[in-house]
C-alpha positions in Angstrom: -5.1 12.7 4.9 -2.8 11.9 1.6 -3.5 8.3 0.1 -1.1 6.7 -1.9 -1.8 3.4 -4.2 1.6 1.5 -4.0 1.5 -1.5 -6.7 3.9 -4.6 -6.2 5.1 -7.3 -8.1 6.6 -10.1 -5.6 8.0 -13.3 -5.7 4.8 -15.9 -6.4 6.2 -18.0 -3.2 5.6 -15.2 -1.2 2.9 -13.1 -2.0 0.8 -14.3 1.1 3.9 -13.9 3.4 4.0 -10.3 2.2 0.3 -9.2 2.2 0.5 -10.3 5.5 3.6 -8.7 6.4 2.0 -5.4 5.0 -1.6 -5.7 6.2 0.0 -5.6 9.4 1.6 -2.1 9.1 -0.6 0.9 10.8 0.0 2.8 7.8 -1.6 0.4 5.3 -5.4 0.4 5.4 -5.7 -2.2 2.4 -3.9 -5.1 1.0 -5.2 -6.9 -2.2 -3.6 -10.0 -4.1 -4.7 -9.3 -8.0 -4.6 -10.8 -11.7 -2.2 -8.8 -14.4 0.6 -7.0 -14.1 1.0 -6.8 -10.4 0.8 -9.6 -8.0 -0.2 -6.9 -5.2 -2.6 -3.4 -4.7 -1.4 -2.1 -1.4 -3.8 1.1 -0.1 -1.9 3.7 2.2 -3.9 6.5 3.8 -0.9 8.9 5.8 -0.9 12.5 6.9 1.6 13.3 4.8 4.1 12.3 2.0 7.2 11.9 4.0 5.3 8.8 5.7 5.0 7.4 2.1 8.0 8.3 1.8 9.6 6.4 4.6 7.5 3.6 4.0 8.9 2.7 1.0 12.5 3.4 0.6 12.8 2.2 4.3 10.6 -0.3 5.0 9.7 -1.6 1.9 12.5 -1.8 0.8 14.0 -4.3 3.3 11.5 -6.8 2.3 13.1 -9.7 1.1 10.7 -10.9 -2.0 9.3 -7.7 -3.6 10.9 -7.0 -6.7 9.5 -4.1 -7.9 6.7 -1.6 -6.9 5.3 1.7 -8.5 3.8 4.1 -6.2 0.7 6.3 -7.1 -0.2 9.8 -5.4 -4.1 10.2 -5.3 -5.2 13.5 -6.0 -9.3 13.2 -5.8 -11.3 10.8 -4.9 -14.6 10.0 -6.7 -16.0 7.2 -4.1 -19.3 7.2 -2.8 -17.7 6.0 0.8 -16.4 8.9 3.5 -13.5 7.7 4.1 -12.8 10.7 6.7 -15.6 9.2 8.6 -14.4 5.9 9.0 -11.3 6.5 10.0 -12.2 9.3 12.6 -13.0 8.8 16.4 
């Protein structure tokens, strides 16, 4: 599993409309509204980087309100949670 940390700035009128929007997508496992330079944290857990890939410059992309977003490949994670765990059957 590849997980990807995708950081948006959005129009204030529609950040709720958005996280919504994305929270709703299989893809995206978290959605977070947050103070500072982004108005959005946006959590994507794919099996591989062409999913990102298509995510954003397809889907993304046609979303009328985001202005801007910055996209983050996670190489290790240090968490004390198993993510593999939850997310298997």
């Amino acid at each position: 599993m590849v997980t990807f940390i995708i950081l948006l700035n959005v129009r204030s009128n529609k950040i709720t409309e958005i996280a919504e929007e994305l929270a709703a997508m299989p893809e995206i496992s978290e959605v977070y509204s947050v103070t500072g330079n982004y108005d959005l944290v946006v959590i994507v857990r794919t099996r591989s980087n062409d999913d990102v890939a298509e995510l954003v410059t397809n889907r993304l992309a046609l979303i009328e309100g985001i202005e801007q977003t910055d996209t983050m490949l996670a190489f290790k994670a240090f968490s004390k949670h198993d993510l593999e765990s939850m997310f298997s059957i």
